[in-house]
C-alpha angles and dihedrals in degrees: 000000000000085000083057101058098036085054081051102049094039092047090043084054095046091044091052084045093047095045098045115108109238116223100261092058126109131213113244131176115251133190109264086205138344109302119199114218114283097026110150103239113239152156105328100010092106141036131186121232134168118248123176113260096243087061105057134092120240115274099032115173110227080192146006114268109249114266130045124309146194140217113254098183133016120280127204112205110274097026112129108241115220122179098277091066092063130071125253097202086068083060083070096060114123092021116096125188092020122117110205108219124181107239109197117218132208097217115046085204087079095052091047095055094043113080138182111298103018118126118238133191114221111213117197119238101229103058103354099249121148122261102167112039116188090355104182112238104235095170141345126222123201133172125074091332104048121191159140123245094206131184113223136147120272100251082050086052088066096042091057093042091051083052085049088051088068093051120019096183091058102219098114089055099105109213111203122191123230125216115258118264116277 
């Protein structure tokens, strides 16, 4: 008996030891269950656990964006959710009328200091007029893509594709942030 409860105290500290994050992990977002492709994410979809860095793909999300999401590919429980495996279209929602359109950027400094719910200005290219005034910031990309997922209205959506047009790369479009509303 005394064997029993030794094996049990011993196997309950290892598991706390075990289980305990170490200092150089960082939280992520996993996949509670397995999730199809469109599934609305809600309570209990997702869990956050904490992984070491090293680890981590890039793009890891240490926390879900505000506002409702959807799954864009399909998850398997367990697997670690980035940006790319929501949709874009949820972050719309509340928004009619509005168009959301990706607008790369040259320097993924500007998408870095840029975050959800800021207002941008979108200046062309070719004279430096703008063609997106008080664009509403959905969701920022870095990495070796960077860009700005913007909602504007649709006649906004060509202005900014005929701006593109210039410069199909996008690195010539200037995004200027607004100051926040009084």
């Amino acid at each position: 008996m005394a064997a029993v409860l030794a094996a049990l105290v011993v196997g309950g500290g290892l598991h706390l030891v075990v289980s305990q994050p170490r200092p150089e992990d960082v939280p992520v977002v996993v996949a509670a269950r397995a999730l199809p492709v469109g599934a609305p994410l809600g309570e209990g979809d997702t869990e956050l656990r904490h992984l070491p860095a090293s680890a981590l793909p890039e793009g890891a999300l240490e926390g879900l964006p505000p506002g409702r999401h959807q799954v864009a590919v399909p998850l398997q429980a367990g697997e670690i959710l980035s940006a790319a495996d929501l949709r874009t279209s949820a972050l719309l929602e509340g928004l009619p009328d509005r168009v959301a359109v990706f607008v790369p950027l040259g320097e993924p400094t500007v998408a870095e200091a840029l975050g959800a719910g800021d207002a941008v200005d979108v200046h062309s290219p070719v004279d430096g007029a703008v063609v997106a005034r008080e664009a509403l910031v959905l969701q920022t990309r870095g990495g070796e893509a960077p860009g700005l997922w913007l909602a504007v209205e649709e006649n906004t959506a060509a202005g900014l594709a005929a701006a593109r047009g210039a410069d199909p790369v996008g690195a010539a479009l200037s995004v200027a942030l607004r100051p926040p509303p009084p």
